[in-house]
Legacy VTK file of the C-alpha trace (Angstrom):
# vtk DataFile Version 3.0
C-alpha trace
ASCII
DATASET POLYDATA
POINTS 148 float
77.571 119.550 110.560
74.925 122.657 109.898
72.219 120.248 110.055
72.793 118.481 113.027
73.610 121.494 115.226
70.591 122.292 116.303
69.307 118.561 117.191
73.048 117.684 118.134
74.870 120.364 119.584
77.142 118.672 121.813
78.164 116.079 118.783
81.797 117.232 117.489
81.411 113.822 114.672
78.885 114.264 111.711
76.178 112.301 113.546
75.944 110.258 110.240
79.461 109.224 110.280
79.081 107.689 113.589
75.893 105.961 113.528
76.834 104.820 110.512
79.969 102.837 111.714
77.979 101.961 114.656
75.467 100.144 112.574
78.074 98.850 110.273
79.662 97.028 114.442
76.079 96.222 114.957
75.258 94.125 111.674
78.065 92.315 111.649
80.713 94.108 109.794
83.590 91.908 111.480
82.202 88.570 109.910
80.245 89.221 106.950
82.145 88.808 103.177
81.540 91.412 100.922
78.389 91.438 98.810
76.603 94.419 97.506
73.526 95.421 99.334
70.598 95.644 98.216
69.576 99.062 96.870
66.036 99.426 98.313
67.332 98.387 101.533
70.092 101.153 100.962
67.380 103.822 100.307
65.117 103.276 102.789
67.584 103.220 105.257
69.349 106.371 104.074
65.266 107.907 104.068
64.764 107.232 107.687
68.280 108.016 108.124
67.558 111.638 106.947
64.611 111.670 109.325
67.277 111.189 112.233
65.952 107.620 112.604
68.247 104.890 113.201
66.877 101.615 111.890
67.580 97.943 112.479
70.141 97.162 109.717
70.776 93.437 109.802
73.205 94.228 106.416
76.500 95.349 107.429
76.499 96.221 103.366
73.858 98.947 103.746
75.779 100.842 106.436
78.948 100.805 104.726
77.170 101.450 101.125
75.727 104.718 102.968
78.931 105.565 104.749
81.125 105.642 101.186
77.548 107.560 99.646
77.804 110.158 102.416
81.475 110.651 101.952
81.403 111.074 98.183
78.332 113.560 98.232
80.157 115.912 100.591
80.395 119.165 99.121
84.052 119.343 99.262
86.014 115.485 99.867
86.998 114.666 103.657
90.448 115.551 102.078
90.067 118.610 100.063
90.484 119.325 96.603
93.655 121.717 97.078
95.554 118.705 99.215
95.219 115.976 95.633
98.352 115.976 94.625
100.331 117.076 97.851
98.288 113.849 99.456
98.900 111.588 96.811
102.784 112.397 96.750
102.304 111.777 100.634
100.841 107.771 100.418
104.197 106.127 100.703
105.545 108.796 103.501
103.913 108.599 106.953
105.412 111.831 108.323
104.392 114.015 105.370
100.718 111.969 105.550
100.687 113.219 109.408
101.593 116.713 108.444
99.456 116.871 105.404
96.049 116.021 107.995
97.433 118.406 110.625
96.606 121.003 107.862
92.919 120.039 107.607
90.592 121.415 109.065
89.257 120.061 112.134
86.174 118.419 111.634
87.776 116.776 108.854
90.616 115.883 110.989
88.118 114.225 113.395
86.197 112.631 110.690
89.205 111.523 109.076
90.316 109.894 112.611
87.002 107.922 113.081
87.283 106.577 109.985
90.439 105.412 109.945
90.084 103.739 113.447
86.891 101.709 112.106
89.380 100.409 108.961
92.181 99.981 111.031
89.640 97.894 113.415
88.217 96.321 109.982
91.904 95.012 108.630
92.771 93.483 111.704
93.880 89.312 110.773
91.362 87.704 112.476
88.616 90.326 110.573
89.745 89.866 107.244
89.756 85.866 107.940
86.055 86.429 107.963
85.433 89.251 105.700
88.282 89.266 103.094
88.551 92.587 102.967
92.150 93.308 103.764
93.892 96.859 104.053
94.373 96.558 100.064
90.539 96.082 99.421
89.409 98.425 101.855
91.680 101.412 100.523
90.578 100.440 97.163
86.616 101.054 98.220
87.532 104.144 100.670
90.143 105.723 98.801
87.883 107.287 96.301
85.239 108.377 98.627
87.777 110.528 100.657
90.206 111.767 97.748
88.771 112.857 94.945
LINES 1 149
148 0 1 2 3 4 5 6 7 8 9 10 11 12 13 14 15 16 17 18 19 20 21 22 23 24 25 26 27 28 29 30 31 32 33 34 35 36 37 38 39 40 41 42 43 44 45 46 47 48 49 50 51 52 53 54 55 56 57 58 59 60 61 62 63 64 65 66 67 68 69 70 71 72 73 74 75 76 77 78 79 80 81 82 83 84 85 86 87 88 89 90 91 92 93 94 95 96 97 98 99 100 101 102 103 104 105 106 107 108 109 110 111 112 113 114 115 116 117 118 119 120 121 122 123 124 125 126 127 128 129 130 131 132 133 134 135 136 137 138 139 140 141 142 143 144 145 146 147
């Protein structure tokens, strides 16, 4: 968030995060099976990326390879390392899951909150008929990239 303040003040989202999932909506996320991207596609788009440059991704696999990059080289994971075990006691509870995020801090809260909307938008039926990524596969990929 340090870096974007001066070119994004207004921006309460890690600019990354949502261009990111915008891109990922843009290249076709919602109907596109899951296939690795290709890595030199993944680094030049993260390079321009950097530059504050949003590129024409036609891969929804480089977006989301970038967003679960981003989210593992945090400094500290979107759910920090003192909430581990309290948040994996919490998976199979809703109400201690809610209470557990109301501790975060904010940004992470927010962050945490666009994220989950794009999955929840992601593991809708009629998306996983075309991707086959179902709540089970995408927890799988996004799990480690949040708790860690």
């Amino acid at each position: 968030m340090e870096m974007q303040a001066e070119r994004f003040p207004q921006l309460q989202l890690p600019w990354i995060e949502t261009t990111l999932i915008d891109l990922l909506y843009e290249s076709g996320a919602r109907r596109t099976e899951g296939v690795p991207a290709d890595p030199d596609q993944l680094m030049t788009t993260k390079a321009r990326l950097d530059m504050f440059v949003v590129p024409v991704v036609h891969d929804p696999h480089v977006p989301a390879g970038l967003l679960k990059l981003w989210l593992r080289q945090l400094p500290e994971p979107l759910i920090p390392h003192n909430f581990y075990q309290r948040a994996l006691s919490a998976s199979e509870n809703p109400a201690e899951v809610t209470r557990l995020i109301q501790m975060l801090p904010s940004t992470n809260q927010l962050v945490l909150a666009k994220l989950i909307s794009c999955l929840q938008d992601l593991s809708r039926e009629e998306v996983v008929a075309h991707t086959k990524m179902d709540v089970s596969n995408l927890a799988m990929v996004m799990a480690p990239n949040v708790l860690r």
